[in-house]
MDAnalysis code that builds the backbone (N, CA, C; Angstrom):
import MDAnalysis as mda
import numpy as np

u = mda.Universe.empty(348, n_residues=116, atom_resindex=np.repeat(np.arange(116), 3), trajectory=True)
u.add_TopologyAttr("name", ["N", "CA", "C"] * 116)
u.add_TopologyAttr("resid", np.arange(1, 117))
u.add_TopologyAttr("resname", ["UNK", "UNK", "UNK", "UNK", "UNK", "UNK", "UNK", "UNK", "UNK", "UNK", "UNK", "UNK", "UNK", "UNK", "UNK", "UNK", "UNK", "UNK", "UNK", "UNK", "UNK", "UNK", "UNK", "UNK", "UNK", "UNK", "UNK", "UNK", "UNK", "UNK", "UNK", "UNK", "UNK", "UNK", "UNK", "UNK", "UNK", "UNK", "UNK", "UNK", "UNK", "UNK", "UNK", "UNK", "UNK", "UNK", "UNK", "UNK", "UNK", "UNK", "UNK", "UNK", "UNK", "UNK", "UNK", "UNK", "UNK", "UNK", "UNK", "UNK", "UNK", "UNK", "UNK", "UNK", "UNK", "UNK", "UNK", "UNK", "UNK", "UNK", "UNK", "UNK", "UNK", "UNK", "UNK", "UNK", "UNK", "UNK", "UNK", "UNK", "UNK", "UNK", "UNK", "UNK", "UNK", "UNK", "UNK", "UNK", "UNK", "UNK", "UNK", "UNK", "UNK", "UNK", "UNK", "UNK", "UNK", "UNK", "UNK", "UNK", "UNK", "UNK", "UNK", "UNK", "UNK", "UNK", "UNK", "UNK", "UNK", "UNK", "UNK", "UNK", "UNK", "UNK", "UNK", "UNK"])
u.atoms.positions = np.array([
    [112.036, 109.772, 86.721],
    [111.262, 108.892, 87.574],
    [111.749, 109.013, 89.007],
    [110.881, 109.103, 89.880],
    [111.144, 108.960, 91.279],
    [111.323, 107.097, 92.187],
    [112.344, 106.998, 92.409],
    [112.255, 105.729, 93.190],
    [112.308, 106.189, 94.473],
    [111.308, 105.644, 95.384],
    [111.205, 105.652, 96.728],
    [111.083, 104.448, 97.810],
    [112.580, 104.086, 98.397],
    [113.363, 103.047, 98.933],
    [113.112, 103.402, 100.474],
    [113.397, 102.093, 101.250],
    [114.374, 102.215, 102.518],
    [115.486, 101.250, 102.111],
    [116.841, 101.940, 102.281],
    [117.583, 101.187, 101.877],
    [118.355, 100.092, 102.492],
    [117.808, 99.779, 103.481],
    [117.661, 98.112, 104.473],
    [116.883, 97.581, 104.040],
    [116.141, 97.742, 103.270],
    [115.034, 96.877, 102.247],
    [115.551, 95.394, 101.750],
    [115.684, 94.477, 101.256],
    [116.148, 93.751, 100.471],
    [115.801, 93.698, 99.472],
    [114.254, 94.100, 99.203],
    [113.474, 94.240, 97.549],
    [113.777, 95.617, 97.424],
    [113.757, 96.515, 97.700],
    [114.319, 97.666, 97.305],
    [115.818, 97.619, 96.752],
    [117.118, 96.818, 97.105],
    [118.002, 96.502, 96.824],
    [117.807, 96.230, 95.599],
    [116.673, 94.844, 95.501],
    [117.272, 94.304, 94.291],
    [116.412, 95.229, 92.724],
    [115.180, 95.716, 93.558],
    [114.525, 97.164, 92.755],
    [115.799, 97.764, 91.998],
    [116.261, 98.181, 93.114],
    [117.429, 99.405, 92.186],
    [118.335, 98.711, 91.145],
    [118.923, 97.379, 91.841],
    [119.753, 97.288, 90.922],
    [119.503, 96.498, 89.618],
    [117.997, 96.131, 89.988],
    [117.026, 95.753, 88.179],
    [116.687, 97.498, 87.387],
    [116.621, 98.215, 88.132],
    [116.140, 99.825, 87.319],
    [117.796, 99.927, 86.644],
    [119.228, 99.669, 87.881],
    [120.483, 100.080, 87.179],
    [120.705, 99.359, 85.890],
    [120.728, 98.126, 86.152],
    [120.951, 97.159, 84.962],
    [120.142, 97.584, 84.131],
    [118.873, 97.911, 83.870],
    [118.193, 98.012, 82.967],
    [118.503, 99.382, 82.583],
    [119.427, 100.394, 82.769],
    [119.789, 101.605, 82.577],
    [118.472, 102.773, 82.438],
    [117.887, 102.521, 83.978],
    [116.125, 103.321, 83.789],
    [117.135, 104.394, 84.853],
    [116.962, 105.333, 84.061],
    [117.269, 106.616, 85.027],
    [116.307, 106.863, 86.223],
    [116.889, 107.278, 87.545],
    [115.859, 107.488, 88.475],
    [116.552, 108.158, 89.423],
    [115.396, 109.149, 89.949],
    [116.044, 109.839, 91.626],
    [115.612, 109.215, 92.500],
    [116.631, 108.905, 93.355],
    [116.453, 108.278, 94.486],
    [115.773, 108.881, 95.683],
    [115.293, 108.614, 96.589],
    [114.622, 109.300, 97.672],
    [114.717, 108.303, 99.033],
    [114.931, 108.162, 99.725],
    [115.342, 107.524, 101.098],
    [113.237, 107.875, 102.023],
    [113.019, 106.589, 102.080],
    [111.027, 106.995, 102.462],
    [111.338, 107.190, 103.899],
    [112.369, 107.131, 104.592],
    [112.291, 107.365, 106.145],
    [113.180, 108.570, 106.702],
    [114.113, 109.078, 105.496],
    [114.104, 110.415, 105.856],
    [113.410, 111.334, 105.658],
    [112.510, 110.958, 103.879],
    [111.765, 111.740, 103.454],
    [110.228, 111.432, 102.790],
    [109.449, 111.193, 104.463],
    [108.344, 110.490, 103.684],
    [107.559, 111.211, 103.040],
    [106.796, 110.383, 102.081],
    [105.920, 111.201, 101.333],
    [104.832, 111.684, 101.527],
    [104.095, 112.871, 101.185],
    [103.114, 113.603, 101.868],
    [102.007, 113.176, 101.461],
    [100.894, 113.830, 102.350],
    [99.174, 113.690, 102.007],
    [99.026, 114.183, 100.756],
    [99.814, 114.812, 100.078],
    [99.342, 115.529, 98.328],
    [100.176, 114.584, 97.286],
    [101.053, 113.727, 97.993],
    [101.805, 112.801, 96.985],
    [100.930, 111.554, 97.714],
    [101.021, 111.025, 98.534],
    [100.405, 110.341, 98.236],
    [99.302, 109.762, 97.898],
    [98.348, 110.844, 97.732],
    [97.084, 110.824, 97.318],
    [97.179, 111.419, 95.418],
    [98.100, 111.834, 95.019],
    [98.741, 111.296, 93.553],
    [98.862, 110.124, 93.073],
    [99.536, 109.637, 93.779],
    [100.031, 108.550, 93.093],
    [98.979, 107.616, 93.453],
    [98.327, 107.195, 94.804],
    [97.227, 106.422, 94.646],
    [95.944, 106.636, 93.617],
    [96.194, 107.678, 93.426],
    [95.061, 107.918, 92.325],
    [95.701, 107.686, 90.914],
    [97.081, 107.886, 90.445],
    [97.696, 107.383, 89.491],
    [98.165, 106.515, 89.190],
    [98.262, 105.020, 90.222],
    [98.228, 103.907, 90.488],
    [96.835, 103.216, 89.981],
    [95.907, 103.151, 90.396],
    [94.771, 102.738, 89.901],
    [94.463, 101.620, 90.956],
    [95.396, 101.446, 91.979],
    [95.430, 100.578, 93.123],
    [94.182, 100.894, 94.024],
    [94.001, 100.096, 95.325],
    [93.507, 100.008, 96.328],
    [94.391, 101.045, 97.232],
    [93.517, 101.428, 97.705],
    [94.809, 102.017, 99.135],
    [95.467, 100.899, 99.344],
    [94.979, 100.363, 100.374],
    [95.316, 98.958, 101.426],
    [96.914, 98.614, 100.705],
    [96.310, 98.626, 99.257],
    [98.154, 98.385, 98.561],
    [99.417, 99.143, 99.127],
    [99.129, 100.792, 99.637],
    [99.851, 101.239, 99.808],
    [100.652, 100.848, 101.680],
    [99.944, 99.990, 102.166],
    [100.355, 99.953, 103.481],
    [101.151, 98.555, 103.456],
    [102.494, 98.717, 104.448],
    [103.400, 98.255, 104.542],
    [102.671, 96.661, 105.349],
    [102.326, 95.715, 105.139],
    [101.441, 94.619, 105.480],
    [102.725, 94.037, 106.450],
    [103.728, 93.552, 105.871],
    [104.933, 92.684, 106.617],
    [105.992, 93.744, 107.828],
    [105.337, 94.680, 107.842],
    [105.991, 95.504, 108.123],
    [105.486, 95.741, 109.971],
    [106.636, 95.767, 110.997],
    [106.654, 95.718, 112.333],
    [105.635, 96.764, 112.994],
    [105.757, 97.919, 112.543],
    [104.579, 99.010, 112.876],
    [103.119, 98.387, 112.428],
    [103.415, 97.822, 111.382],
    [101.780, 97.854, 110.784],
    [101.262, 96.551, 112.080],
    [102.490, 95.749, 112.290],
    [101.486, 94.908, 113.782],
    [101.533, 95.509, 115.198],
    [102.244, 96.513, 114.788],
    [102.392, 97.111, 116.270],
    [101.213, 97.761, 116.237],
    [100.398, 98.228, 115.650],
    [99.336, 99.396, 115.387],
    [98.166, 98.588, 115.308],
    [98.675, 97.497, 115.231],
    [96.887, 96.931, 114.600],
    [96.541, 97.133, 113.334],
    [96.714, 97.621, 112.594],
    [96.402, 98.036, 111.211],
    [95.104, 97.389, 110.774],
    [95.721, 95.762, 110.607],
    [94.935, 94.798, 109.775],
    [93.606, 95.032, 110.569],
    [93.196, 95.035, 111.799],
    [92.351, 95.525, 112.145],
    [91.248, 96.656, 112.344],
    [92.651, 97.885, 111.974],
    [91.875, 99.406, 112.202],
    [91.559, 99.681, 111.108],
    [92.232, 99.480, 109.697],
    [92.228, 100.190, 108.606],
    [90.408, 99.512, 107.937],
    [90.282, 98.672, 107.574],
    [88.455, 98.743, 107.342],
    [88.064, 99.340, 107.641],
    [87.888, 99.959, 109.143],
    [87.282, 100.955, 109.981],
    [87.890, 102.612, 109.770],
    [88.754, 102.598, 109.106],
    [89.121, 104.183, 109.221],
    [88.796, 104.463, 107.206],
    [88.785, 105.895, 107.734],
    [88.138, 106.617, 106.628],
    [89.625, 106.922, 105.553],
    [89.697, 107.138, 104.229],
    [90.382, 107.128, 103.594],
    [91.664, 108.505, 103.725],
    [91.176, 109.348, 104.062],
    [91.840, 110.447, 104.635],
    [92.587, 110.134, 106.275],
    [91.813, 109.435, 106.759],
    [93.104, 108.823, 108.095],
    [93.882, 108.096, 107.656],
    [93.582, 107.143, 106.746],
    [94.530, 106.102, 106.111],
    [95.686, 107.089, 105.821],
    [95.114, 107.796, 104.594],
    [96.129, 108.943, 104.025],
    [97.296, 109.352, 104.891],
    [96.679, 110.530, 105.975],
    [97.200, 110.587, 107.467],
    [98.291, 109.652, 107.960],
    [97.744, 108.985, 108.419],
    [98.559, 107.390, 108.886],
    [99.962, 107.320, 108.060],
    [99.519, 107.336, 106.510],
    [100.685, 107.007, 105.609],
    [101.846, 108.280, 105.561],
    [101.565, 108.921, 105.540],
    [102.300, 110.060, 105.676],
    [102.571, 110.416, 107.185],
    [102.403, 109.850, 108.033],
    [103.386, 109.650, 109.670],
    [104.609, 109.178, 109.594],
    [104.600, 108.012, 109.143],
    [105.597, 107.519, 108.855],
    [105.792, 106.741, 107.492],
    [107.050, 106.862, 107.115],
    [107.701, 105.729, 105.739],
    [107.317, 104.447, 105.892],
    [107.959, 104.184, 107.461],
    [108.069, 102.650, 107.738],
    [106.717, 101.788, 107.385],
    [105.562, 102.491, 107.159],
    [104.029, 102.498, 107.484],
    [103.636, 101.860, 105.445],
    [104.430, 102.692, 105.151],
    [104.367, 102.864, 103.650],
    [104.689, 101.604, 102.892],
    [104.415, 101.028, 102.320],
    [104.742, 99.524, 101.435],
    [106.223, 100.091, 100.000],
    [107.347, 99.373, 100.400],
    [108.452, 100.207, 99.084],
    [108.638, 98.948, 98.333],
    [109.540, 98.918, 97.573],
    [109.692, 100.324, 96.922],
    [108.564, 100.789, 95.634],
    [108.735, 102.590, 95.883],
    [107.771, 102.918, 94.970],
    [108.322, 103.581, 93.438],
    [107.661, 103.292, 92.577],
    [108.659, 103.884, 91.324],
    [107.298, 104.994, 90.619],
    [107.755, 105.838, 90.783],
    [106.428, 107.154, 90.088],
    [106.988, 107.598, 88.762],
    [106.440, 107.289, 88.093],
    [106.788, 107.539, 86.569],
    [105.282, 108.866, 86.144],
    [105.781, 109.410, 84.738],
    [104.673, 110.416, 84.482],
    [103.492, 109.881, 84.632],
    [103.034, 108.613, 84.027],
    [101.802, 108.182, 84.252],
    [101.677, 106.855, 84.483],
    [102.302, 106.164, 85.704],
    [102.098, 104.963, 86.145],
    [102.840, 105.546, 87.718],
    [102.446, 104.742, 88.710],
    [102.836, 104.238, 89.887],
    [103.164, 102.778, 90.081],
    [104.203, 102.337, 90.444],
    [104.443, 100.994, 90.782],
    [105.054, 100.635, 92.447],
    [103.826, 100.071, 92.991],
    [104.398, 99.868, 94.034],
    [104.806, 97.964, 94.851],
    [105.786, 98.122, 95.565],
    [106.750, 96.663, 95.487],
    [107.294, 96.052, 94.476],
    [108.080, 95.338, 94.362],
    [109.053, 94.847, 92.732],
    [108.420, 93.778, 92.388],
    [107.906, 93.739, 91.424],
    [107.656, 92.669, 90.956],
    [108.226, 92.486, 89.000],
    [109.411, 92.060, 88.975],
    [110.442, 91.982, 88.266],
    [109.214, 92.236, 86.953],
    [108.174, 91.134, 86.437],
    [107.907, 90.700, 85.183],
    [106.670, 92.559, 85.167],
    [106.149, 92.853, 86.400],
    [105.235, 93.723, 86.178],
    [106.387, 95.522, 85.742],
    [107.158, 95.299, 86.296],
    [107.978, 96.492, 86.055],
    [108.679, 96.609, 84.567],
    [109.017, 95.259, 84.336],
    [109.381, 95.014, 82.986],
    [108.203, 95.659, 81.452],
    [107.256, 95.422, 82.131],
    [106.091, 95.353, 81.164],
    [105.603, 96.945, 80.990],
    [105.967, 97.364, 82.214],
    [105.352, 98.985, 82.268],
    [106.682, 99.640, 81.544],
    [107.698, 99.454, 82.175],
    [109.055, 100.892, 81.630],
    [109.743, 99.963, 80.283],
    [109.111, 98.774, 79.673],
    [109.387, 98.207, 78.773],
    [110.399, 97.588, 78.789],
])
């Protein structure tokens, strides 16, 4: 499984150390040294079963610096794409990519239910 953190996160913190405790093997990936691309992330949104919009960082300082909440209705799904793959910071974490699920942000009882 791929986990994809910033590790100044605080839910990413406590992400990892619910995957450690729960002894879920995972590679780690750092999303702001190594963000993820237009071919991953257009994977996993499609293996997610999500909304885009899920994938954008909402609380996040860029997304008000940019306007987002404003531009993104208006932009086409491939700029979105674009956009997300500029930057990590842009990106909503942490993400956990398993063979056939995507989980994105922690939500303790929903992660529980997917990796059992």
């Amino acid at each position: 499984m791929l986990f994809v953190e910033y590790p100044k996160c605080s839910t990413c913190q406590k992400a990892k150390k619910w995957l450690e405790t729960n002894g879920v093997a995972f590679e780690d990936r750092h999303i702001k040294e190594n963000n993820p691309t237009i071919e991953e992330l257009k994977a996993w949104h499609e293996k997610s079963g999500l909304p885009l919009k899920r994938f954008f960082n909402t609380s996040g300082m860029l997304y008000r610096e940019l306007q987002l909440k404003d531009k993104l209705p208006t932009m086409s799904e491939e700029e979105q794409f674009e956009l997300l793959a500029s930057d990590g910071m842009i990106v909503k974490r942490p993400i956990l990519v398993g063979d056939d699920f995507v989980l994105i942000g922690f939500k303790e009882a929903e992660w529980k239910e997917t990796l059992g």
